[in-house]
C-alpha positions as CSV (number, residue, x, y, z in Angstrom):
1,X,92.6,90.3,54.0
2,X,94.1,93.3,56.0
3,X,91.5,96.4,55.3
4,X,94.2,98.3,56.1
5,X,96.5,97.0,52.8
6,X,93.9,96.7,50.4
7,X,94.2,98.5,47.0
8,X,91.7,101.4,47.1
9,X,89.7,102.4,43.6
10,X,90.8,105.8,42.3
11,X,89.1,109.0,43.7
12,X,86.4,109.0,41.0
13,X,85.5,105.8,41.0
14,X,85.8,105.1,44.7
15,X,83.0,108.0,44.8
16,X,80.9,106.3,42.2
17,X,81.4,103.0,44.2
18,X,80.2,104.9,47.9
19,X,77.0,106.4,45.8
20,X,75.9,103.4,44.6
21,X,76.2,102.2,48.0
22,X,74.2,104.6,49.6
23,X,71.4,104.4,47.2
24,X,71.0,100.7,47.3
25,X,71.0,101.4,51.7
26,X,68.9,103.7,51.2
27,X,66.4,102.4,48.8
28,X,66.2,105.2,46.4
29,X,63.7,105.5,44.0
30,X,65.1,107.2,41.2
31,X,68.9,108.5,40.6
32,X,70.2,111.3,38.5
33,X,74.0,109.8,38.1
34,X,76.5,112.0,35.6
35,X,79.0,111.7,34.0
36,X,82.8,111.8,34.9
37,X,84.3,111.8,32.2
38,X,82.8,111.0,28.8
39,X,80.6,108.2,29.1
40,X,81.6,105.2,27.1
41,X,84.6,104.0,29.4
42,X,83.1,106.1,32.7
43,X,82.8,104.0,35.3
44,X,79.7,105.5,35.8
45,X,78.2,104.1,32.9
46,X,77.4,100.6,34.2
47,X,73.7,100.9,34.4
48,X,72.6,98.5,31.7
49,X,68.8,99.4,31.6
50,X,68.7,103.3,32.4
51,X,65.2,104.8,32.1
52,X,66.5,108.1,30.0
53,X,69.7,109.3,28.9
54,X,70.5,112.4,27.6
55,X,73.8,114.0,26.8
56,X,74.2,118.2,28.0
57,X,76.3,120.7,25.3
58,X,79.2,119.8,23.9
59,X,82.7,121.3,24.9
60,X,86.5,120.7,24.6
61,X,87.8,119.1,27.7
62,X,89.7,116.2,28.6
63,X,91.2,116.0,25.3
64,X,93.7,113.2,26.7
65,X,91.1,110.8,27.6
66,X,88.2,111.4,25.0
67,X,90.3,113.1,22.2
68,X,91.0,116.6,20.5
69,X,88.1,117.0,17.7
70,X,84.0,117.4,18.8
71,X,83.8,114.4,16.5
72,X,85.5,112.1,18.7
73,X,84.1,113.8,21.8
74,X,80.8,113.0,20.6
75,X,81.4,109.4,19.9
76,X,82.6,109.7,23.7
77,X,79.5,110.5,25.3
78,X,76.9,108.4,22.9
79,X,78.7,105.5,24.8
80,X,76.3,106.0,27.4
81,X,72.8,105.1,25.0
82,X,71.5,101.5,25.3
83,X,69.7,99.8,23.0
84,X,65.8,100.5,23.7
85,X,65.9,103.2,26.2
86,X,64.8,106.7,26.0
87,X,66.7,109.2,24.8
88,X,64.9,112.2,24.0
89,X,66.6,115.2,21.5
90,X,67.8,117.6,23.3
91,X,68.7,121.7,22.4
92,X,72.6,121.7,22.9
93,X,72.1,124.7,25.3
94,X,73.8,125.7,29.0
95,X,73.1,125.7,32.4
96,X,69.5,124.7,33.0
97,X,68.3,123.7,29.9
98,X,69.3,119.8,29.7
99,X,67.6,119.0,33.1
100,X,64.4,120.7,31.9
101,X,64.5,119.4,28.6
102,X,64.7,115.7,30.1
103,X,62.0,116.4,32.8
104,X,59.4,117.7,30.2
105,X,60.0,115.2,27.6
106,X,61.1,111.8,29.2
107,X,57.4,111.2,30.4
108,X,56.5,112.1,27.3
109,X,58.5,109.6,25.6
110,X,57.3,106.8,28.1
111,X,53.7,107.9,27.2
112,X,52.4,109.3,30.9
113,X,48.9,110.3,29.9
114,X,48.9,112.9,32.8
115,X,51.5,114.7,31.6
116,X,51.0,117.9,30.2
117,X,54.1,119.8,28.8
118,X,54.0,123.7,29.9
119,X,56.9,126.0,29.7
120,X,55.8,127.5,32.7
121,X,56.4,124.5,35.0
122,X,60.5,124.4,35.3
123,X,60.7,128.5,36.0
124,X,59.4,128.1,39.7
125,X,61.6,124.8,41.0
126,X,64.9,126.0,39.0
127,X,64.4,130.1,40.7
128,X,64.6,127.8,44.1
129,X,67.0,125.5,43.6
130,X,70.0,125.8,45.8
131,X,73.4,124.2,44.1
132,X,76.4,124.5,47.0
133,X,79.7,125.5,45.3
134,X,77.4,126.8,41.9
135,X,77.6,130.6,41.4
136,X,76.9,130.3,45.4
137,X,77.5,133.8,47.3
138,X,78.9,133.3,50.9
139,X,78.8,135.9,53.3
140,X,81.6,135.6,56.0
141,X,82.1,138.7,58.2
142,X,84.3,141.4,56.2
143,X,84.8,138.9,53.6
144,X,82.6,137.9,50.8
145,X,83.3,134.6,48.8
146,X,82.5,134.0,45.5
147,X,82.4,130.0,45.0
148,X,82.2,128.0,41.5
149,X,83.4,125.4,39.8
150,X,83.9,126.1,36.4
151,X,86.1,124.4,34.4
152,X,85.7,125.2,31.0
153,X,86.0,127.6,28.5
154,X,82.4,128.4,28.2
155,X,81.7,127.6,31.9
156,X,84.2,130.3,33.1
157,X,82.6,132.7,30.5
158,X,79.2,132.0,31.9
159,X,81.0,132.0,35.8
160,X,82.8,135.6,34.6
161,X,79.4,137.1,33.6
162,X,77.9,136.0,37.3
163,X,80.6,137.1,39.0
164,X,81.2,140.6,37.8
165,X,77.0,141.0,38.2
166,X,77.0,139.7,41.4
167,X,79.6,141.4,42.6
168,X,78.0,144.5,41.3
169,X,74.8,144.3,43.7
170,X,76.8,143.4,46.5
171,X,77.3,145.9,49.4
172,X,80.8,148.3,49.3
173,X,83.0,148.8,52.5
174,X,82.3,152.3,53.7
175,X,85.3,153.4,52.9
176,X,85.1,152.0,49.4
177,X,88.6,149.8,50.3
178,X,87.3,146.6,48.2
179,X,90.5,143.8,47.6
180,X,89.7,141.1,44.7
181,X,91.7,137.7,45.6
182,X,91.5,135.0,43.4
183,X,91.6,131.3,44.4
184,X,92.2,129.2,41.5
185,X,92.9,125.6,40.7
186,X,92.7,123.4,37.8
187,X,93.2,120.0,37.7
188,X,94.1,117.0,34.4
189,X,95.4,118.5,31.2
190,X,93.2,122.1,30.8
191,X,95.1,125.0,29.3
192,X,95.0,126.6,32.3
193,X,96.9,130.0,31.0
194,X,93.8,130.1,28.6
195,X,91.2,130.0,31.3
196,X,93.1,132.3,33.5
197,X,93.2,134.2,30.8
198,X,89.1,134.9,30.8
199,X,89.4,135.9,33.9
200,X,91.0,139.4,33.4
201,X,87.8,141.5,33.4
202,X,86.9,140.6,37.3
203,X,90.0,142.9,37.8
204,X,91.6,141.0,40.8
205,X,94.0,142.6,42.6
206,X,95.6,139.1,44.1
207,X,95.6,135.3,43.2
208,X,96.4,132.2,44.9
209,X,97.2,129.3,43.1
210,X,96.0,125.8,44.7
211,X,97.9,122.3,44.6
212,X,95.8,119.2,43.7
213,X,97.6,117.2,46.4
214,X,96.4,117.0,50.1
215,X,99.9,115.9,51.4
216,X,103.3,117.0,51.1
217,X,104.6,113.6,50.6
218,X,103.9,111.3,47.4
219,X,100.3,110.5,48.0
220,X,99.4,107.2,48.4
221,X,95.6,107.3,49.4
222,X,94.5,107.5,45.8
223,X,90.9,107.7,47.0
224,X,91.5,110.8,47.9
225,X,93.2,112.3,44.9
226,X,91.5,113.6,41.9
227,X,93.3,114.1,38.9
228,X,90.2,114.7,36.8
């Protein structure tokens, strides 16, 4: 068959598809894989024997695809337990606190007798921890850029928060001429008037809206577009 004519996976999946790839190249050991969307119907969610699962804070998103009410949200992302495997309760927190709740009390759950659970363990490795496009301050000449990728209503409250802190302890132009530009984008079915909305107290003085589409013409390379 022509490479060339084949049908390509959608963006998402293609993505899930090339990780998969890499880690059976690769020979990893152990792989976090999230989410997409949901979990029941995620393409993602193909593992049949997972060593843990666990399932972060709850939130209103993608109301489309996994429904309008917590309740059905919920039924959503259980799709991803299997009968048998771990799945340890978890504090329906942000940010940090599913990752450390999993890596404290997963080998507890798979009885690792060398395992002693401390509180004071995470602090040190999360402080480090680098995530590119997270609440990640870039320096660039005269410019300073702000980058994450919230999404959500309670994301872009947390992001909102960091920002006008960060912001805060960052060095003024001498002559105190400081310009705000927002770069925005949104992309499937999120109320976007409601997120710009949370926006308001970072006081920009500019924004730029951003397409989801890398071409001008009808895009046909749906590997390339996400819609999510």
């Amino acid at each position: 068959q022509d490479l060339a004519r084949a049908s390509m996976p959608a963006y998402f999946r293609f993505l899930t598809i090339m990780a998969f790839h890499v880690f059976l190249q690769e020979k990893v050991d152990l792989a976090v894989v999230e989410v997409g969307i949901g979990g029941a119907y995620d393409c993602t969610n193909i593992i049949r024997a997972p060593v843990v699962c666990g399932i972060s804070a709850l939130g209103i998103d993608h109301t489309s695809i996994l429904g309008d009410t917590m309740e059905k949200i919920a039924w959503q992302k259980g799709g991803i337990f299997k009968v048998g495997r771990a799945c340890p309760p978890l504090a329906h927190g942000f940010g940090a606190s599913t990752p450390v709740a999993l890596s404290t009390r997963a080998p507890l759950q798979r009885g690792v007798p060398a395992f002693t659970p401390c509180s004071l363990l995470p602090p040190p490795g999360l402080r480090d921890t680098e995530w590119l496009g997270r609440t990640q301050v870039l320096p660039r000449g005269p410019v300073t850029w702000y980058l994450d990728g919230a999404h959500t209503t309670s994301s872009i409250q947390a992001c909102v928060r960091w920002f006008r802190q960060a912001a805060l302890n960052q060095d003024k132009p001498y002559d105190g001429s400081e310009v705000r530009v927002l770069l925005f984008n949104a992309t499937g079915d999120r109320d976007t008037a409601a997120l710009l909305k949370l926006l308001v107290p970072c006081h920009f003085d500019y924004a730029i809206f951003c397409p989801n589409f890398t071409e001008v013409s009808v895009p046909s390379n749906v590997d390339q577009q996400n819609f999510n």
